[in-house]
DRENVONU-707774 format. One record per residue: residue number from 1; residue in three letters; x, y, z of N, C-alpha, C in turn. Coordinates in nm, 2 decimals. Layout:
% residues N
<r seq="NUM" type="Ala" n_x="X" n_y="Y" n_z="Z" ca_x="X" ca_y="Y" ca_z="Z" c_x="X" c_y="Y" c_z="Z"/>
...
//
This chain:
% residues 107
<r seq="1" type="Unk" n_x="0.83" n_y="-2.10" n_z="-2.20" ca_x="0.90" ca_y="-2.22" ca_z="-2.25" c_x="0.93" c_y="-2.20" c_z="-2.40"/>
<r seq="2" type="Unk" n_x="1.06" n_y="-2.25" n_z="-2.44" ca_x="1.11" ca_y="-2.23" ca_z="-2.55" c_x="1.02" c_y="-2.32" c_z="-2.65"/>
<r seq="3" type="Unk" n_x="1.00" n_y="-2.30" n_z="-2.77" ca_x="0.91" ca_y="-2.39" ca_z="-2.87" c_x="1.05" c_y="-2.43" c_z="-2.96"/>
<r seq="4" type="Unk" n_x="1.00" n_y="-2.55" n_z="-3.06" ca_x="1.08" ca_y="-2.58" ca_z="-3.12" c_x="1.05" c_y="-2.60" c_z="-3.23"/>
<r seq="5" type="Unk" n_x="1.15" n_y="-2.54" n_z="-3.35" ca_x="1.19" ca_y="-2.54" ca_z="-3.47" c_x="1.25" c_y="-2.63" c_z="-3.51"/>
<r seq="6" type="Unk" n_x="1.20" n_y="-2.63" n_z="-3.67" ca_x="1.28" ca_y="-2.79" ca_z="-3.75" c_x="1.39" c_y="-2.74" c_z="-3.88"/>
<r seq="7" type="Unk" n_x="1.41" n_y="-2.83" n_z="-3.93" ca_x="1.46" ca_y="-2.80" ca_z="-4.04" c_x="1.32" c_y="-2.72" c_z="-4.13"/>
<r seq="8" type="Unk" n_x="1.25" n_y="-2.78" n_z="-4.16" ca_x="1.10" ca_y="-2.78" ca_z="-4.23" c_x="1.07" c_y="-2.60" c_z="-4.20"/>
<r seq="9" type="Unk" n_x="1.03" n_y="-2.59" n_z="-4.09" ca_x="1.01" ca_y="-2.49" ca_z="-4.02" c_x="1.14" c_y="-2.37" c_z="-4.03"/>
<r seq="10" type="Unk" n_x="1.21" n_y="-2.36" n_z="-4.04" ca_x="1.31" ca_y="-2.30" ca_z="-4.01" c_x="1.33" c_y="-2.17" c_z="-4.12"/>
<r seq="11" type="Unk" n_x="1.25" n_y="-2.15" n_z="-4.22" ca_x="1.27" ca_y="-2.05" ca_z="-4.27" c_x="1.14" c_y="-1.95" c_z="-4.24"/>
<r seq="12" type="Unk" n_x="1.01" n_y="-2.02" n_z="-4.20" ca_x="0.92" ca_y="-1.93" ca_z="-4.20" c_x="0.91" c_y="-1.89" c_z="-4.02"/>
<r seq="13" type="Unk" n_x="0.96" n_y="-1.96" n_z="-3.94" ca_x="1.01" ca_y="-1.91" ca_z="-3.81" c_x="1.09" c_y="-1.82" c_z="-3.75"/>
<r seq="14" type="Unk" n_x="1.23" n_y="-1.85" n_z="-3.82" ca_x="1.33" ca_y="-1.78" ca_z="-3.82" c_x="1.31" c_y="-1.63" c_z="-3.92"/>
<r seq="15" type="Unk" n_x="1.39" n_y="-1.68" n_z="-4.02" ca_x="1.43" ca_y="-1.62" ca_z="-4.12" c_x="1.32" c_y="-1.51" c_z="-4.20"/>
<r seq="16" type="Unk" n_x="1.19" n_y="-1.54" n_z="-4.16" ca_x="1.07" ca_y="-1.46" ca_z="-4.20" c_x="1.02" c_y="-1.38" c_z="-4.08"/>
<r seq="17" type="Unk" n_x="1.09" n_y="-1.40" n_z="-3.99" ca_x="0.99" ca_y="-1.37" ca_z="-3.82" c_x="1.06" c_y="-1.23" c_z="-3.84"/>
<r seq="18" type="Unk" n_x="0.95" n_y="-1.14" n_z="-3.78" ca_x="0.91" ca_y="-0.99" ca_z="-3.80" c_x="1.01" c_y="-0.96" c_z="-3.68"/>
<r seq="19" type="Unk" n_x="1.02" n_y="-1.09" n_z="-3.55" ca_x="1.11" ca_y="-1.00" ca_z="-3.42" c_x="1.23" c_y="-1.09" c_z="-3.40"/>
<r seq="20" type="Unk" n_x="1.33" n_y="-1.03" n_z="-3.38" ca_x="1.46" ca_y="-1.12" ca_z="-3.37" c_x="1.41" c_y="-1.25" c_z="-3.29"/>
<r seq="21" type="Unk" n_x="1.52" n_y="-1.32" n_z="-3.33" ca_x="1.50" ca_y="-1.49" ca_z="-3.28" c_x="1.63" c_y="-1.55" c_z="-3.24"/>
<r seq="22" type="Unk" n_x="1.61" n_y="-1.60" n_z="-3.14" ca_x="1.75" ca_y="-1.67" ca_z="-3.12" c_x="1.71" c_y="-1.82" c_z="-3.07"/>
<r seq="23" type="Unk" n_x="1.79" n_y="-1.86" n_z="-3.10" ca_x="1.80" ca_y="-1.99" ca_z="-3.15" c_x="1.93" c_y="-2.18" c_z="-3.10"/>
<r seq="24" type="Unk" n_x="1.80" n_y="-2.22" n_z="-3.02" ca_x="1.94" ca_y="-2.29" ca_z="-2.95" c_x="1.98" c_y="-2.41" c_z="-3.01"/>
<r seq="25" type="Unk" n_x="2.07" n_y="-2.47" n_z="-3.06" ca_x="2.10" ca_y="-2.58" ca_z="-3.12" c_x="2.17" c_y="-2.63" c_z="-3.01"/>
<r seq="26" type="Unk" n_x="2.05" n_y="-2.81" n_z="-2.97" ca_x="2.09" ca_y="-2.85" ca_z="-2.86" c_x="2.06" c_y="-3.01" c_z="-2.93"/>
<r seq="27" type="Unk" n_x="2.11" n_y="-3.12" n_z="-2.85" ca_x="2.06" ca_y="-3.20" ca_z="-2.83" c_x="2.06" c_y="-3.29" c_z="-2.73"/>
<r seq="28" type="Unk" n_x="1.95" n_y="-3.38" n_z="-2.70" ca_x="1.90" ca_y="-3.48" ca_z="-2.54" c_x="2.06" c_y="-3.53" c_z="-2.49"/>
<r seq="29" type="Unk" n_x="2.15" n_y="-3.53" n_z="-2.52" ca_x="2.26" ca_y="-3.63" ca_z="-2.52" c_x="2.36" c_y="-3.48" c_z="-2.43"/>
<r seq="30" type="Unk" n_x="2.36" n_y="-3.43" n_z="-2.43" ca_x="2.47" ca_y="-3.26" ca_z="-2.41" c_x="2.45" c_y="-3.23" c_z="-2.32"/>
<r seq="31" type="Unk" n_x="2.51" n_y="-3.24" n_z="-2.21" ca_x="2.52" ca_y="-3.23" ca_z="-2.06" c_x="2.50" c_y="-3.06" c_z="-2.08"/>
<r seq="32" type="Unk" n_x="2.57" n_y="-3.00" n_z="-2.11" ca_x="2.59" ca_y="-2.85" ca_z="-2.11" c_x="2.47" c_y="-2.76" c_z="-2.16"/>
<r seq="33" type="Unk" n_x="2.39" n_y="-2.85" n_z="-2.24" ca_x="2.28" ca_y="-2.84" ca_z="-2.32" c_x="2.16" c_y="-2.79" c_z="-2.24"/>
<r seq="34" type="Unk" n_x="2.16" n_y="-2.94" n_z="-2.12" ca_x="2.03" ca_y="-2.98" ca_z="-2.07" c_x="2.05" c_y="-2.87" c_z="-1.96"/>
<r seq="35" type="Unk" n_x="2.20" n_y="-2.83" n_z="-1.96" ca_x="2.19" ca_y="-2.68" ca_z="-1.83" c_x="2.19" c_y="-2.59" c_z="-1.84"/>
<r seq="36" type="Unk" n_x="2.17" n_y="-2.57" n_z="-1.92" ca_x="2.11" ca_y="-2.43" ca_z="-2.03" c_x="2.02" c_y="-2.41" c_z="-2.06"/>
<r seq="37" type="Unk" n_x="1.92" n_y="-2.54" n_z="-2.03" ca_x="1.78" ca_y="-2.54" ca_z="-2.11" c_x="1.71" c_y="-2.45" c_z="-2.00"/>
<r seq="38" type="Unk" n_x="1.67" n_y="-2.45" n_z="-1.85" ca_x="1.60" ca_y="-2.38" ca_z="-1.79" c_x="1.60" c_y="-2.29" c_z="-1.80"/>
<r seq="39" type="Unk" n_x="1.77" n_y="-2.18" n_z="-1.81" ca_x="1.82" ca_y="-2.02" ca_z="-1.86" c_x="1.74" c_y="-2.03" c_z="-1.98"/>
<r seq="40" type="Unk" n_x="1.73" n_y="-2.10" n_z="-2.10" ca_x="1.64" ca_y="-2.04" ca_z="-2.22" c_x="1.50" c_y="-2.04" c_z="-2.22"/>
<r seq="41" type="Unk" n_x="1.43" n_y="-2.11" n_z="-2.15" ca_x="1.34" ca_y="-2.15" ca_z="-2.11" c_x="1.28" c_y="-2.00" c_z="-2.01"/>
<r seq="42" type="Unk" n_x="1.32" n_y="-1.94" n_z="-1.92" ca_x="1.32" ca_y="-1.82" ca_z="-1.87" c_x="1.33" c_y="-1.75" c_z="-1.94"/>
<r seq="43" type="Unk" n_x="1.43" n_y="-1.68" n_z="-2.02" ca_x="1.44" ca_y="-1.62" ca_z="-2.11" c_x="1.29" c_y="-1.60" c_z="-2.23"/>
<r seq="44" type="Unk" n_x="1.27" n_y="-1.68" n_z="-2.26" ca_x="1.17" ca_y="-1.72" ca_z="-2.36" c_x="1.04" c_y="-1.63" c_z="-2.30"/>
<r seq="45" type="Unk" n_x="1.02" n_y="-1.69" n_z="-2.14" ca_x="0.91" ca_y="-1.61" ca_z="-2.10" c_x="0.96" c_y="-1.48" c_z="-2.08"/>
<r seq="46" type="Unk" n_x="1.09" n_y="-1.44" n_z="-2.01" ca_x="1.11" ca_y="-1.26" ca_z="-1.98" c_x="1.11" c_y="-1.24" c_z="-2.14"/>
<r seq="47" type="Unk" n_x="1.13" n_y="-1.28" n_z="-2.23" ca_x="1.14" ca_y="-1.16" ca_z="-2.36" c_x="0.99" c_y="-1.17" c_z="-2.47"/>
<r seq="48" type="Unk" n_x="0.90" n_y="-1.28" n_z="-2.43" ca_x="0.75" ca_y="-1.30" ca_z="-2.47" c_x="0.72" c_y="-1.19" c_z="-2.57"/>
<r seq="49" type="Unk" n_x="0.70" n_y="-1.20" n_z="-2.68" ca_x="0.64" ca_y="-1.03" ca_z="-2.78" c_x="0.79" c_y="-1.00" c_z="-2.82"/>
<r seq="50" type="Unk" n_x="0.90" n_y="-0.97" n_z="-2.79" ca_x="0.95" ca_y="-0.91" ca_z="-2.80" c_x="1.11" c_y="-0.99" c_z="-2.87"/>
<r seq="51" type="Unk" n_x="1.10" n_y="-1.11" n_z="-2.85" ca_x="1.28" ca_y="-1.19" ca_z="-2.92" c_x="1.19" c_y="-1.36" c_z="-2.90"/>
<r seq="52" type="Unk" n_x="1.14" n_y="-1.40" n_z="-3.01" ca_x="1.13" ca_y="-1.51" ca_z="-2.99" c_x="1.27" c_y="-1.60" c_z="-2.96"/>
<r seq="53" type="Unk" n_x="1.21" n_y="-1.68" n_z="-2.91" ca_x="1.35" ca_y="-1.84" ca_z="-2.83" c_x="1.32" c_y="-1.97" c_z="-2.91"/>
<r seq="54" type="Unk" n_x="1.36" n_y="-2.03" n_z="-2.96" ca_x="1.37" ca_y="-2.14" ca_z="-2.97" c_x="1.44" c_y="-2.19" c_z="-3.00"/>
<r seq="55" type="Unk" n_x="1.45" n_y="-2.34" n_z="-3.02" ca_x="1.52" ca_y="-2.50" ca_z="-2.99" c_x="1.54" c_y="-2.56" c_z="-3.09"/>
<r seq="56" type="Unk" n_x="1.63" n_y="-2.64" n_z="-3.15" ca_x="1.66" ca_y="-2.73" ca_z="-3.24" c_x="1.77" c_y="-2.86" c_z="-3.23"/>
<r seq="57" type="Unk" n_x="1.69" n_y="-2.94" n_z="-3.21" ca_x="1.73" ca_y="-3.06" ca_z="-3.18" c_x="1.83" c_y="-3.10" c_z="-3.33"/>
<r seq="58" type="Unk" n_x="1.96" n_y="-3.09" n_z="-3.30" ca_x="2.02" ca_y="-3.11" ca_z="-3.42" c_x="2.00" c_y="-3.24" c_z="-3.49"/>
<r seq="59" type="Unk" n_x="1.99" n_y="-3.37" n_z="-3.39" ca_x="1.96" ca_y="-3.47" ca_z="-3.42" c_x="1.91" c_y="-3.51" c_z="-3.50"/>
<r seq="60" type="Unk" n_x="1.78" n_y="-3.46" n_z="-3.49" ca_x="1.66" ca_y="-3.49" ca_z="-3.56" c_x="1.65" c_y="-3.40" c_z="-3.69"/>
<r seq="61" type="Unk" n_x="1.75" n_y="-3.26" n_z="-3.69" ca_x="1.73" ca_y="-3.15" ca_z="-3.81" c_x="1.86" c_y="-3.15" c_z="-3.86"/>
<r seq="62" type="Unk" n_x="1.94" n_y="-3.20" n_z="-3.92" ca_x="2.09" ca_y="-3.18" ca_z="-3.92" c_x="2.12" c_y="-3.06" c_z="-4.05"/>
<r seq="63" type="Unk" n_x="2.01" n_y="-3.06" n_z="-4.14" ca_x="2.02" ca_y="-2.97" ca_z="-4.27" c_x="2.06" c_y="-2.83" c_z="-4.23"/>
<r seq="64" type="Unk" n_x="1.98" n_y="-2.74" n_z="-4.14" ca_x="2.00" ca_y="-2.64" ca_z="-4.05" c_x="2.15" c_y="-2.60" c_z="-3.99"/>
<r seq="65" type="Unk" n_x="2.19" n_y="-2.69" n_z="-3.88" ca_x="2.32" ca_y="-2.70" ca_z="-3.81" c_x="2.42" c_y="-2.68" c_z="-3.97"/>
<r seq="66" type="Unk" n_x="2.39" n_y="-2.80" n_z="-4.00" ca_x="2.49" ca_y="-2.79" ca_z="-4.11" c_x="2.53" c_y="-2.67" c_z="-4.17"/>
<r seq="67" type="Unk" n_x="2.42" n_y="-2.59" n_z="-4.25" ca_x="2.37" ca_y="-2.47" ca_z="-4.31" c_x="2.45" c_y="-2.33" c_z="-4.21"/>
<r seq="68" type="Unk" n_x="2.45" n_y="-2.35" n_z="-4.12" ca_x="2.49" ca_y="-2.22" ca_z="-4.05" c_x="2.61" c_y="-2.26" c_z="-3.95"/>
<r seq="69" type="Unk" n_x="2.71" n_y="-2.45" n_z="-4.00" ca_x="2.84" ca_y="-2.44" ca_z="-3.98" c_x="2.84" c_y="-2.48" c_z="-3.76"/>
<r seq="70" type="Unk" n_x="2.74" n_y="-2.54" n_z="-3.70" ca_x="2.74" ca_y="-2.56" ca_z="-3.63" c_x="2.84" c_y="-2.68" c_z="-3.61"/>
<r seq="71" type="Unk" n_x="2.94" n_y="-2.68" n_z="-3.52" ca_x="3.03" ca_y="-2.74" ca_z="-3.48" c_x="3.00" c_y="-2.80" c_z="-3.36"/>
<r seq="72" type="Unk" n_x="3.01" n_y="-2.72" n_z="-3.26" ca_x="2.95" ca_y="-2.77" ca_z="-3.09" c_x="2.84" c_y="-2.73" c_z="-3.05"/>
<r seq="73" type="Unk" n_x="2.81" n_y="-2.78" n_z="-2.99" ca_x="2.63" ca_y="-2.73" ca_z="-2.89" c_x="2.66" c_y="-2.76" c_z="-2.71"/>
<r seq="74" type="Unk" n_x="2.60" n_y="-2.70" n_z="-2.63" ca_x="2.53" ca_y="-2.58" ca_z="-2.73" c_x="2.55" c_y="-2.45" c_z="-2.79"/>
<r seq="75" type="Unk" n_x="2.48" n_y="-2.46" n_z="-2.92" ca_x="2.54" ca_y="-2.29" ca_z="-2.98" c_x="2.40" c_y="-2.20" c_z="-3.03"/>
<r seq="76" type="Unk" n_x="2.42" n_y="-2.08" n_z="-2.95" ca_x="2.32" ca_y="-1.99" ca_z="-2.97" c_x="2.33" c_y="-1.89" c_z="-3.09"/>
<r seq="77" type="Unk" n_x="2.26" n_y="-1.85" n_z="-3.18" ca_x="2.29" ca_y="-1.80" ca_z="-3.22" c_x="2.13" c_y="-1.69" c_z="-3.28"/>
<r seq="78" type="Unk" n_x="2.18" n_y="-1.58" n_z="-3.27" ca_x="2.08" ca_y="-1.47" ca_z="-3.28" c_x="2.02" c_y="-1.44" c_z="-3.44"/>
<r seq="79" type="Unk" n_x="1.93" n_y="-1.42" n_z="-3.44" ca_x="1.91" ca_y="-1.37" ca_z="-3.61" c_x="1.81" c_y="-1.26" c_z="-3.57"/>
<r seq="80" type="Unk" n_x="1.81" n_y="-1.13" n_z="-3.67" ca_x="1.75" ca_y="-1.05" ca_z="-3.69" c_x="1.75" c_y="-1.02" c_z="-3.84"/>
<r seq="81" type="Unk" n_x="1.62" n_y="-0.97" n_z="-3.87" ca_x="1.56" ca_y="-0.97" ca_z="-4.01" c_x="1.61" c_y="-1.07" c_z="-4.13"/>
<r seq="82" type="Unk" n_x="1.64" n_y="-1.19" n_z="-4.07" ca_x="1.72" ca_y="-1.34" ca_z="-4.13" c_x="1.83" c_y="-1.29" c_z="-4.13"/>
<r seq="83" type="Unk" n_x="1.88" n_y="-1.25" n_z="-4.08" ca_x="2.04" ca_y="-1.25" ca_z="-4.06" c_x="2.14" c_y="-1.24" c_z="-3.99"/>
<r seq="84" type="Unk" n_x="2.25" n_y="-1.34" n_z="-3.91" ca_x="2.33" ca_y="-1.37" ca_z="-3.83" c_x="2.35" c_y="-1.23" c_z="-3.75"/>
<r seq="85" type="Unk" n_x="2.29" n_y="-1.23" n_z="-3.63" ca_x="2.35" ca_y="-1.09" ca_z="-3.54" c_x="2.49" c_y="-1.16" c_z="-3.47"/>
<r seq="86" type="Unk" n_x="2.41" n_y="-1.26" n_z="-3.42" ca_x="2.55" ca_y="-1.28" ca_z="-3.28" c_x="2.55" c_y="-1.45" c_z="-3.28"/>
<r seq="87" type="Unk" n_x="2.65" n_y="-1.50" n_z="-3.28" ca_x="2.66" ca_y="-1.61" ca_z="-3.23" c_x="2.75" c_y="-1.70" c_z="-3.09"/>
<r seq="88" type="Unk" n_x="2.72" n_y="-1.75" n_z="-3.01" ca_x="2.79" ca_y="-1.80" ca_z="-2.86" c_x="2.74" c_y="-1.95" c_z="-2.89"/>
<r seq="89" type="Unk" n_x="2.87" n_y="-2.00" n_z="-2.84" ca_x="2.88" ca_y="-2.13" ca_z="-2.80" c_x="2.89" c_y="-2.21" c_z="-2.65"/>
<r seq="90" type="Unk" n_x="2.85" n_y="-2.28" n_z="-2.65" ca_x="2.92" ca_y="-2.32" ca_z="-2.52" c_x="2.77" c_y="-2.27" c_z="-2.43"/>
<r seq="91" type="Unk" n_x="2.80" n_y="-2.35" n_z="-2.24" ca_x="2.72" ca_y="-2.29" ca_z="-2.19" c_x="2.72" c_y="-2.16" c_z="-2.14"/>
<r seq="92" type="Unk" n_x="2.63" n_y="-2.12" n_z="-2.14" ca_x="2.68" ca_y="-1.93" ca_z="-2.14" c_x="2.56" c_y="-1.90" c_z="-2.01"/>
<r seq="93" type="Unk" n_x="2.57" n_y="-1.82" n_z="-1.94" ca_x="2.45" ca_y="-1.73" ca_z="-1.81" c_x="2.37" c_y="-1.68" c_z="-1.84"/>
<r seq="94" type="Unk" n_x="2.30" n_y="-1.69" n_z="-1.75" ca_x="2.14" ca_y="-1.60" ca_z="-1.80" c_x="2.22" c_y="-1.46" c_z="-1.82"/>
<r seq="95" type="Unk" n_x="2.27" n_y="-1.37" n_z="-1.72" ca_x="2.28" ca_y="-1.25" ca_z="-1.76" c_x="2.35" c_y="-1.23" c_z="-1.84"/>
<r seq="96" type="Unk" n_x="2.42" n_y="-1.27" n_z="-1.94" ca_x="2.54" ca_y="-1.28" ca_z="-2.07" c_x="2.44" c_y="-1.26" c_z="-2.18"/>
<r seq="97" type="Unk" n_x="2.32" n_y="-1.38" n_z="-2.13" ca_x="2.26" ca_y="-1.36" ca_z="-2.27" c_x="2.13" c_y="-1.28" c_z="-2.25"/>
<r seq="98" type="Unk" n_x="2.09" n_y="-1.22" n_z="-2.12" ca_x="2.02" ca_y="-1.07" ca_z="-2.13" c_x="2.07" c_y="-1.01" c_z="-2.22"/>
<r seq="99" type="Unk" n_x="2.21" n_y="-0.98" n_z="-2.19" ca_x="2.27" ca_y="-0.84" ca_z="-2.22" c_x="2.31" c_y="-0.87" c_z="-2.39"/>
<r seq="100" type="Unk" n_x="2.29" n_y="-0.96" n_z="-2.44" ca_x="2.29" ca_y="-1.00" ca_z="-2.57" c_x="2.16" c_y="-0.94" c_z="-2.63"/>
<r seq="101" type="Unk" n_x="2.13" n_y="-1.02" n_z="-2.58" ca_x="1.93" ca_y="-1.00" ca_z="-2.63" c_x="1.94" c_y="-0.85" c_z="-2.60"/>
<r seq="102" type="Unk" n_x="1.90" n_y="-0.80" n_z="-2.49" ca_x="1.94" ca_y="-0.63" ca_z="-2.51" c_x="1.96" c_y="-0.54" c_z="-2.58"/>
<r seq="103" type="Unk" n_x="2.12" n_y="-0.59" n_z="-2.60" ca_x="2.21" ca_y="-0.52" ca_z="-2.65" c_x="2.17" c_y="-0.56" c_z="-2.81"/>
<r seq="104" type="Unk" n_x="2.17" n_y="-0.65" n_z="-2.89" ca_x="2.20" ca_y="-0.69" ca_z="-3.02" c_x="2.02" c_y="-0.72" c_z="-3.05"/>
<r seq="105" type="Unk" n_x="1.97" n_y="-0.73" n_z="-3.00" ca_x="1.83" ca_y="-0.76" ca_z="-3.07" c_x="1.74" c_y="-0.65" c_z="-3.02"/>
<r seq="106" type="Unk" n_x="1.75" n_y="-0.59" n_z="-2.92" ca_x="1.67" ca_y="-0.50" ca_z="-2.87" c_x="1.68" c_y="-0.35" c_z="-2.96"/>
<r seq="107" type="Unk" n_x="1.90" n_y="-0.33" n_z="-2.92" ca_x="1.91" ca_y="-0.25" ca_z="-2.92" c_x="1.88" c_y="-0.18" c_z="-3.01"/>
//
């Protein structure tokens, strides 16, 4: 299960975290959102130790979205060693964003 990140939170989770992170800016209201959630949610447990997952309810965090230009949700976006690897919008497939994670955080 994906955990969730705040504004508050967001620098010593993200931006300090030792293993890439990606990051889903969603909120309760986003049809596209809520069908996405189970793919991140999986994800979270296949990549455990190795690409933290988490969630940010923009709603509730708006400093963040704002800060990194978020327009539509949901939008994922990867960070490694605090800094923008990859970013996708929209709902995207599990195997799209294997081969992200993989490819750009693994690789």
């Amino acid at each position: 299960m994906a955990s969730a990140v705040t504004d508050n939170s967001f620098d010593s989770d993200v931006l300090q975290s030792s293993t890439p992170v990606l990051v889903d800016f969603w909120a309760p209201w986003c049809g596209p959102c809520r069908a996405i959630a189970p793919v991140i949610d999986e994800l979270a447990a296949e990549f455990e130790g190795k690409v933290s997952i988490l969630k940010m309810n923009v709603d509730e965090n708006p400093a963040t979205p704002g800060k990194y230009g978020i327009r539509a949700i949901p939008t994922l976006i990867l960070f490694k060693n605090g800094e923008v690897v990859e970013q996708v919008t929209g709902a995207v497939s599990k195997s799209n964003l294997s081969v992200l994670l993989n490819e750009k955080a693994l690789g």
